[in-house]
mmCIF file of the N, C-alpha and C atoms, coordinates in Angstrom:
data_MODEL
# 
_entry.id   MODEL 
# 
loop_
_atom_site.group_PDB 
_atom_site.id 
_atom_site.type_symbol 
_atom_site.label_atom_id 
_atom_site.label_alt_id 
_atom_site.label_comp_id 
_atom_site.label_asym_id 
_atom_site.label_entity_id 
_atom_site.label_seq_id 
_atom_site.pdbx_PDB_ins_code 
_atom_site.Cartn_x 
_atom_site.Cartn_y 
_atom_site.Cartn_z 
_atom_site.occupancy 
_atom_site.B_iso_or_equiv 
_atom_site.pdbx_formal_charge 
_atom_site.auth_seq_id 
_atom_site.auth_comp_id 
_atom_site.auth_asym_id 
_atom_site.auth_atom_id 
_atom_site.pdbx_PDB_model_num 
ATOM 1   N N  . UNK A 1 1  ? 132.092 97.029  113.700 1.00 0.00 ? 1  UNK A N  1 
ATOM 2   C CA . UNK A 1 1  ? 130.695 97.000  113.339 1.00 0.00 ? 1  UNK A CA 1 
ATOM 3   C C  . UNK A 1 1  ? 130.169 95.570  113.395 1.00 0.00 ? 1  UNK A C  1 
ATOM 4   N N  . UNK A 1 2  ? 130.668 94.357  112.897 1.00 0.00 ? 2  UNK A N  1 
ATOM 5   C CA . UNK A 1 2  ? 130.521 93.173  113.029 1.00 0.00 ? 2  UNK A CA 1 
ATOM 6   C C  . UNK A 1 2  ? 130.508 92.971  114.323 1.00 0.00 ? 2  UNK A C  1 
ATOM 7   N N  . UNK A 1 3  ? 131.276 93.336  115.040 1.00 0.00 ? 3  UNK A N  1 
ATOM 8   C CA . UNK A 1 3  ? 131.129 92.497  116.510 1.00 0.00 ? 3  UNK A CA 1 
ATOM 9   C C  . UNK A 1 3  ? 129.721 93.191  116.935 1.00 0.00 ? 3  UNK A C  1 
ATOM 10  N N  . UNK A 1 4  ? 129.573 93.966  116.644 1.00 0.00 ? 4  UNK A N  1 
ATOM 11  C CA . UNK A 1 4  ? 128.226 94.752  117.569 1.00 0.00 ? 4  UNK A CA 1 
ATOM 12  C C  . UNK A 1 4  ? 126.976 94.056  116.998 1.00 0.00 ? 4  UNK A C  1 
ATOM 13  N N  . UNK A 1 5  ? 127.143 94.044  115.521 1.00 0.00 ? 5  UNK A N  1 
ATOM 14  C CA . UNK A 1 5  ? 125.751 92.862  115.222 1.00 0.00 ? 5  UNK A CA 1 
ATOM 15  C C  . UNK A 1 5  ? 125.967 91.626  115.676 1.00 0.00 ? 5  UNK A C  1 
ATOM 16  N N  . UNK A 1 6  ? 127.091 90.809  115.425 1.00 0.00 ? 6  UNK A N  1 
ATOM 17  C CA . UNK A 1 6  ? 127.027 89.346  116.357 1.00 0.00 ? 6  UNK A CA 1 
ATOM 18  C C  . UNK A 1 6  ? 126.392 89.620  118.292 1.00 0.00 ? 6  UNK A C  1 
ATOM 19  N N  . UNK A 1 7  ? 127.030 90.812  118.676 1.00 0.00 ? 7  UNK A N  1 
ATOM 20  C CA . UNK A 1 7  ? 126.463 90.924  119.888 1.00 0.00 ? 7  UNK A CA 1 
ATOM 21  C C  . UNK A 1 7  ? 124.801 90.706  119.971 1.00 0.00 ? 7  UNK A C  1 
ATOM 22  N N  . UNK A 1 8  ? 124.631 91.420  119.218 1.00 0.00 ? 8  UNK A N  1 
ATOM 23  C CA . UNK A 1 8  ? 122.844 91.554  118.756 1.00 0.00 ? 8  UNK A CA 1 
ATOM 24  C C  . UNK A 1 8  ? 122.297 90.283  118.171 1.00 0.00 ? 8  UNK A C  1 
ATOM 25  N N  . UNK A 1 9  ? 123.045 89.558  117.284 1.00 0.00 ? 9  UNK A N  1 
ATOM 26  C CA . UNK A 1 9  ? 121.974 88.632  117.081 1.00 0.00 ? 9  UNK A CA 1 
ATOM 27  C C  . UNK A 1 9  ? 122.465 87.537  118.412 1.00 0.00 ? 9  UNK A C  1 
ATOM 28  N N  . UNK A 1 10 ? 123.621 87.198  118.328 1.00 0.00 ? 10 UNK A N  1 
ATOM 29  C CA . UNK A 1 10 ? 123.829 86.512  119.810 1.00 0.00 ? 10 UNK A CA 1 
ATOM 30  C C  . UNK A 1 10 ? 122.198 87.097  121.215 1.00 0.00 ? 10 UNK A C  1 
ATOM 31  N N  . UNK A 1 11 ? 122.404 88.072  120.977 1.00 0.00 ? 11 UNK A N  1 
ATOM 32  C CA . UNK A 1 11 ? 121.232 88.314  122.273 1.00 0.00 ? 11 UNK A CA 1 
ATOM 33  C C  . UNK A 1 11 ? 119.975 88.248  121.943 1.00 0.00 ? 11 UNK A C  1 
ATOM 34  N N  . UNK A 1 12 ? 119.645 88.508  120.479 1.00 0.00 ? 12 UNK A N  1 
ATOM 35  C CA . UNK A 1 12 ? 118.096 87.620  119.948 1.00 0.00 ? 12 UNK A CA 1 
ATOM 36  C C  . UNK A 1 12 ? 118.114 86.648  120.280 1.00 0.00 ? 12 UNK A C  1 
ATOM 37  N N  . UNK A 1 13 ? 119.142 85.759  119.893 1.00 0.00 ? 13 UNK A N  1 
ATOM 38  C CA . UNK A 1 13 ? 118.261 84.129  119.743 1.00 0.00 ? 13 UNK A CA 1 
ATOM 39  C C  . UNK A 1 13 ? 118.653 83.537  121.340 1.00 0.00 ? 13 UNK A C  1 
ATOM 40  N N  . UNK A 1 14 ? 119.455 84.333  121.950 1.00 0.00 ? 14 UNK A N  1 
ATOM 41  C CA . UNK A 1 14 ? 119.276 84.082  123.594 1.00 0.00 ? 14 UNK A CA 1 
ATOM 42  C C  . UNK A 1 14 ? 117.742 84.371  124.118 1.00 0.00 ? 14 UNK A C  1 
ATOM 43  N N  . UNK A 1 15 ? 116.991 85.501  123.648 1.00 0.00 ? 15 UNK A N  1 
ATOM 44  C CA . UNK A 1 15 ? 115.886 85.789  123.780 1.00 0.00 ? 15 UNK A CA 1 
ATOM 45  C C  . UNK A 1 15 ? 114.994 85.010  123.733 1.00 0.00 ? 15 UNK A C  1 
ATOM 46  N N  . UNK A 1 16 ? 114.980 84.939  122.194 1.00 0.00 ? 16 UNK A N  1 
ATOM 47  C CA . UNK A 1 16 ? 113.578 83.889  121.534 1.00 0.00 ? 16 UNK A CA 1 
ATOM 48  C C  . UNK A 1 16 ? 113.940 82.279  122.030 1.00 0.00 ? 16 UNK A C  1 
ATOM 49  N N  . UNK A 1 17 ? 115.020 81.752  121.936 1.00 0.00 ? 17 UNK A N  1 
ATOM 50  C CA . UNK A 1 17 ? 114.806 80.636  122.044 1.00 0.00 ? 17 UNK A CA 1 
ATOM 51  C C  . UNK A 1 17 ? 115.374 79.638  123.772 1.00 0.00 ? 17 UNK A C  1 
ATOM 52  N N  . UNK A 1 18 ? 116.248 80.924  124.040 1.00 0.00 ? 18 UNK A N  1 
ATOM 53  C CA . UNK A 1 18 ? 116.123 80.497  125.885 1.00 0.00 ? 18 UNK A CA 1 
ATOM 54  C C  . UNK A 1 18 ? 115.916 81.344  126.943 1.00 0.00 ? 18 UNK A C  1 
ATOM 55  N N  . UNK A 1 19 ? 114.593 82.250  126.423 1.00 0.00 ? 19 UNK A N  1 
ATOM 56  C CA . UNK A 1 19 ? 113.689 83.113  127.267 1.00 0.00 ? 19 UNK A CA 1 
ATOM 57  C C  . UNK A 1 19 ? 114.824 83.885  128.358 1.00 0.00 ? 19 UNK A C  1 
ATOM 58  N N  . UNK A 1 20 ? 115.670 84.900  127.627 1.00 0.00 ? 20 UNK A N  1 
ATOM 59  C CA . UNK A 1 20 ? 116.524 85.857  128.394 1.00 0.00 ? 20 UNK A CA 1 
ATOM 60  C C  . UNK A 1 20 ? 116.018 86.867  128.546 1.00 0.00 ? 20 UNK A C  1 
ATOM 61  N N  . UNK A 1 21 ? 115.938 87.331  129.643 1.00 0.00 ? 21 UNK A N  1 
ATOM 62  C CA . UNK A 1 21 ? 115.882 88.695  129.645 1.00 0.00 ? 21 UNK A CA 1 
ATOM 63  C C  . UNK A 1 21 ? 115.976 89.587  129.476 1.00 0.00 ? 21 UNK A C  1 
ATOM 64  N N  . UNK A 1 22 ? 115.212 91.002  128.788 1.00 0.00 ? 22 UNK A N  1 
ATOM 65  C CA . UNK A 1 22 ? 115.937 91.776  128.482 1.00 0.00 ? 22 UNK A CA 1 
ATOM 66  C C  . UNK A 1 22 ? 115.099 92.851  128.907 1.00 0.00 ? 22 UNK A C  1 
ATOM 67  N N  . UNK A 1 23 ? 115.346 94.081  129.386 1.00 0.00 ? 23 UNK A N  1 
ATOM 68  C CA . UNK A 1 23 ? 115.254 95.501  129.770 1.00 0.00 ? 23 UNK A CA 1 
ATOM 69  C C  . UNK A 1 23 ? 115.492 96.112  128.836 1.00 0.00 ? 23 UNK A C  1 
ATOM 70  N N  . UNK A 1 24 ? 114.469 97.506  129.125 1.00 0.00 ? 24 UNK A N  1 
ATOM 71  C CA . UNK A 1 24 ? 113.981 98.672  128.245 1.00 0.00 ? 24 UNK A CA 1 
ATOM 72  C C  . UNK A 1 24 ? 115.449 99.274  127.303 1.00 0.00 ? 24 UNK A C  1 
ATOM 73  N N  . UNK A 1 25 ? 116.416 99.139  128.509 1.00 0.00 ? 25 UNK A N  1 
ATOM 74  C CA . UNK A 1 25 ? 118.315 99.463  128.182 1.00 0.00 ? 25 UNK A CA 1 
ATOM 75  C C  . UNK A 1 25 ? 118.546 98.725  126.968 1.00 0.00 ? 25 UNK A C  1 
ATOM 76  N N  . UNK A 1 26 ? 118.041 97.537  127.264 1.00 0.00 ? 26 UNK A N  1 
ATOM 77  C CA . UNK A 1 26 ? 118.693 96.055  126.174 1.00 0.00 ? 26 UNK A CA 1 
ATOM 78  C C  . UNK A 1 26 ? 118.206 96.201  125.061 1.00 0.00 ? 26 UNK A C  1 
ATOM 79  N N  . UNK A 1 27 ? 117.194 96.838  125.045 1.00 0.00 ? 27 UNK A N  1 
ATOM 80  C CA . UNK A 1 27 ? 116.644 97.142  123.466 1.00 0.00 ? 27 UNK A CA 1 
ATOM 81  C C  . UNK A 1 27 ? 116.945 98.079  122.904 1.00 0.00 ? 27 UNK A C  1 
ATOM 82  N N  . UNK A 1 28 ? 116.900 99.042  123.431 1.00 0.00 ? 28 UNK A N  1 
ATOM 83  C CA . UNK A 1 28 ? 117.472 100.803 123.554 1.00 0.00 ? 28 UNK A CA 1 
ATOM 84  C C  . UNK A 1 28 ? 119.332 100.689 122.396 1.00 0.00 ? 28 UNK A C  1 
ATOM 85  N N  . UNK A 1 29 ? 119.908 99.992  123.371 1.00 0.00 ? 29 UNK A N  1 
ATOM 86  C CA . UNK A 1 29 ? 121.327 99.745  123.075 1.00 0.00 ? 29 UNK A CA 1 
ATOM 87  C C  . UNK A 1 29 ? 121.629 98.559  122.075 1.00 0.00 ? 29 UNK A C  1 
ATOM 88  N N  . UNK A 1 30 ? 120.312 97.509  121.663 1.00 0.00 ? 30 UNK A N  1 
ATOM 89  C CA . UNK A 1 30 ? 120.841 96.924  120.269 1.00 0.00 ? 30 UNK A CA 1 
ATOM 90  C C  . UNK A 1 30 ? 119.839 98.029  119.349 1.00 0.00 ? 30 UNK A C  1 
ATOM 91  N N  . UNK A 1 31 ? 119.360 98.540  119.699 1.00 0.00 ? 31 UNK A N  1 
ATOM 92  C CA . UNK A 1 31 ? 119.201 99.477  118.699 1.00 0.00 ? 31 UNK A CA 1 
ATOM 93  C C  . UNK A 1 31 ? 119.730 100.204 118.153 1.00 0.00 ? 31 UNK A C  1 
ATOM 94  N N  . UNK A 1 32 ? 120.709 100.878 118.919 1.00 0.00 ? 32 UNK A N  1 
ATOM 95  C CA . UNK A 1 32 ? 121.254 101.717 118.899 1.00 0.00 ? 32 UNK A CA 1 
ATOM 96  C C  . UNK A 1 32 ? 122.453 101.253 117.660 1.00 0.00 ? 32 UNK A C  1 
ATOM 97  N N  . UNK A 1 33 ? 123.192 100.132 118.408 1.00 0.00 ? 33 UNK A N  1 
ATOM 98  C CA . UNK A 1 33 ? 123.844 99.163  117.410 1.00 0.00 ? 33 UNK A CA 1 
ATOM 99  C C  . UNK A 1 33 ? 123.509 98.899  116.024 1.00 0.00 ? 33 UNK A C  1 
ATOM 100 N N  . UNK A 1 34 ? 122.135 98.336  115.793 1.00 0.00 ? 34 UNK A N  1 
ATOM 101 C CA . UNK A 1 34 ? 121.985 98.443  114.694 1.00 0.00 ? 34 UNK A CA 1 
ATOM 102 C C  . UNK A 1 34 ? 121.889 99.903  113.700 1.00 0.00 ? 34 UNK A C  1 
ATOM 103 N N  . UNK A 1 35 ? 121.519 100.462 114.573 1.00 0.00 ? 35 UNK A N  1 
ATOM 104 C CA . UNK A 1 35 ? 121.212 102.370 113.845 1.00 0.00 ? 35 UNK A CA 1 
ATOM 105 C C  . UNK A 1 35 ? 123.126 102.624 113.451 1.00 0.00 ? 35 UNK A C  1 
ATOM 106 N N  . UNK A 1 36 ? 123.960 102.270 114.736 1.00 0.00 ? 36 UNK A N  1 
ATOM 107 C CA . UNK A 1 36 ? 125.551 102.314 113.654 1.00 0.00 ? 36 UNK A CA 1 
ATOM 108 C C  . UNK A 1 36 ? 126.007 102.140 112.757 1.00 0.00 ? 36 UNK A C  1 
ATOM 109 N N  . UNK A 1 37 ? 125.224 100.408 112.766 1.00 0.00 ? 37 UNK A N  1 
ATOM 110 C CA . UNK A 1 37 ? 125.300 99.330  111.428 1.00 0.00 ? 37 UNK A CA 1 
ATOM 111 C C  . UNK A 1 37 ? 125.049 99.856  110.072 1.00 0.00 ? 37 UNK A C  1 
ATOM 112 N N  . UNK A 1 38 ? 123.976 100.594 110.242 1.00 0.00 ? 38 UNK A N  1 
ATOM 113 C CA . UNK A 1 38 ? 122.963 101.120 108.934 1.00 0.00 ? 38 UNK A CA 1 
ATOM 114 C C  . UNK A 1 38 ? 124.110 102.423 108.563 1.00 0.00 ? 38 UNK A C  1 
ATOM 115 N N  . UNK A 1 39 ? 124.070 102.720 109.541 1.00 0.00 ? 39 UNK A N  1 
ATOM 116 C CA . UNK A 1 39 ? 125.045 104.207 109.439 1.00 0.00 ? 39 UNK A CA 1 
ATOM 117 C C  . UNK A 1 39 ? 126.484 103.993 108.951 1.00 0.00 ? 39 UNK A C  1 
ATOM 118 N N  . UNK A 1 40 ? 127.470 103.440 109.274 1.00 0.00 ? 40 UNK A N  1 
ATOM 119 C CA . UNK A 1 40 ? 128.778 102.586 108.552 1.00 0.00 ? 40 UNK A CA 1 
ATOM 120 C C  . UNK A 1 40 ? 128.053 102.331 107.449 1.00 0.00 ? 40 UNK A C  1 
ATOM 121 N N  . UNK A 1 41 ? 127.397 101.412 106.413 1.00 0.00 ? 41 UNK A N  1 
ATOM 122 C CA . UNK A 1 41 ? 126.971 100.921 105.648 1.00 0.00 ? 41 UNK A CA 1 
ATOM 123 C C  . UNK A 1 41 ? 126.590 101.543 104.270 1.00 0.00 ? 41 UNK A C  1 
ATOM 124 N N  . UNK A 1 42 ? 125.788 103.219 105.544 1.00 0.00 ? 42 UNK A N  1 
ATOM 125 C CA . UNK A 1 42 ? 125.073 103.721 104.247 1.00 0.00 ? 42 UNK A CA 1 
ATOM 126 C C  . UNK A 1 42 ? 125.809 104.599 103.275 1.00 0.00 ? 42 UNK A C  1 
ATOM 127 N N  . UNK A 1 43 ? 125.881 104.874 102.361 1.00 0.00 ? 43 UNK A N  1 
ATOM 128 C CA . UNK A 1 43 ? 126.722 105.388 101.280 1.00 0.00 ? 43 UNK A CA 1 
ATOM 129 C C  . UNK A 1 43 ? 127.138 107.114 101.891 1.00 0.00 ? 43 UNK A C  1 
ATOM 130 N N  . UNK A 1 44 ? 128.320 107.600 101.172 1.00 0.00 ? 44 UNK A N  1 
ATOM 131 C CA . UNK A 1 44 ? 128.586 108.751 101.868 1.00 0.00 ? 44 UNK A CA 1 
ATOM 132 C C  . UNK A 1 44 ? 127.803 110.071 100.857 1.00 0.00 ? 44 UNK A C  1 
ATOM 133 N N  . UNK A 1 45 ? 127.254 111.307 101.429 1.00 0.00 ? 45 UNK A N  1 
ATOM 134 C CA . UNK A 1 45 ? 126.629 111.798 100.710 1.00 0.00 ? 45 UNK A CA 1 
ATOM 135 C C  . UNK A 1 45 ? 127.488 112.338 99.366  1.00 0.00 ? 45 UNK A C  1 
ATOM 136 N N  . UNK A 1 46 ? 129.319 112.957 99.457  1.00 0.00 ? 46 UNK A N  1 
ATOM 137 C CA . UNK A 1 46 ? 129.607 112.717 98.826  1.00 0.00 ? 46 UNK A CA 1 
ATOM 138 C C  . UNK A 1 46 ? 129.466 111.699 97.217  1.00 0.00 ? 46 UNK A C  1 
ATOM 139 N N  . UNK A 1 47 ? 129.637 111.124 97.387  1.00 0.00 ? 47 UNK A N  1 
ATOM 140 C CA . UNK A 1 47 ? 129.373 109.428 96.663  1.00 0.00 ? 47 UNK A CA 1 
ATOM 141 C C  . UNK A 1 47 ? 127.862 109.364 96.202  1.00 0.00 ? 47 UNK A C  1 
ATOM 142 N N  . UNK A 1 48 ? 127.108 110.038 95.987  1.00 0.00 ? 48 UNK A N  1 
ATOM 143 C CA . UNK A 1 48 ? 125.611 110.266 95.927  1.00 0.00 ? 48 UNK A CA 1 
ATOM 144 C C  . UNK A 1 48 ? 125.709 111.959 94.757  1.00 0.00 ? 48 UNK A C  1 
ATOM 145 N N  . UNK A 1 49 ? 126.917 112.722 95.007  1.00 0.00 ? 49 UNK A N  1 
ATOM 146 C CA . UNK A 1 49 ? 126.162 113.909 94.111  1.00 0.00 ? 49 UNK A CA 1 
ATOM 147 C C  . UNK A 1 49 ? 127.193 113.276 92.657  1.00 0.00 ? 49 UNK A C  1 
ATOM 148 N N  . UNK A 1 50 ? 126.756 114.038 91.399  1.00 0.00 ? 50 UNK A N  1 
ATOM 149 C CA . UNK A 1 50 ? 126.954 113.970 90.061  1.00 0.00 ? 50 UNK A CA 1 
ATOM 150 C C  . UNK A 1 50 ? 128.226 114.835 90.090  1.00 0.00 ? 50 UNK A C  1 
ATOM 151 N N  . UNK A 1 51 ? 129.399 114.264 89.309  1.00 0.00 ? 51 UNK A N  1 
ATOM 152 C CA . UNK A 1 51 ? 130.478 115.153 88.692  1.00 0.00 ? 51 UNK A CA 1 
ATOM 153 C C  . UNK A 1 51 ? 129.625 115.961 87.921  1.00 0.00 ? 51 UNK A C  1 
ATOM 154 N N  . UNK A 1 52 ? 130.200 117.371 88.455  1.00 0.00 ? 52 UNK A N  1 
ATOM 155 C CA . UNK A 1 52 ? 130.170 118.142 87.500  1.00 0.00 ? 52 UNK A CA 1 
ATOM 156 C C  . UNK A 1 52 ? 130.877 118.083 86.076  1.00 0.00 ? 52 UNK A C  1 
ATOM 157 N N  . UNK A 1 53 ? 130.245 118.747 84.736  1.00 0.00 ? 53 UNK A N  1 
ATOM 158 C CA . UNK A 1 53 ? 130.729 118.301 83.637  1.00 0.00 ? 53 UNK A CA 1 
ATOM 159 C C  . UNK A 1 53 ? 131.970 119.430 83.330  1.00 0.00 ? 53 UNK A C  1 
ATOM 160 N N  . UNK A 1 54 ? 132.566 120.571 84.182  1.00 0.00 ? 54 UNK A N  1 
ATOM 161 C CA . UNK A 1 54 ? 133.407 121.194 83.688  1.00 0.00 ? 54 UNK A CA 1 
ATOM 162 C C  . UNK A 1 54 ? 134.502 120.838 84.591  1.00 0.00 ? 54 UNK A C  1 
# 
């Protein structure tokens, strides 16, 4: 999961600050990356319901 966000911010600041290129794909696919990120991260629904008290 880490390598895929370093991929991503590695290819932002290639972007913003030495005008790289990027295609409809290139956005598509760090998106996508980040949507993993969030997804690994986010809590399991398990882990979200209440013990029951019996």
């Amino acid at each position: 999961v880490w390598s895929g966000l370093g991929v991503v911010i590695i290819t932002a600041i290639a972007w913003l600050l030495h005008g790289q290129k990027l295609d409809a794909w290139g956005f598509v696919g760090m998106g996508l990356i980040i949507a993993a990120f969030l997804l690994a991260r986010s809590p399991s629904w398990k882990s979200l319901r209440r013990p029951t008290p019996w």
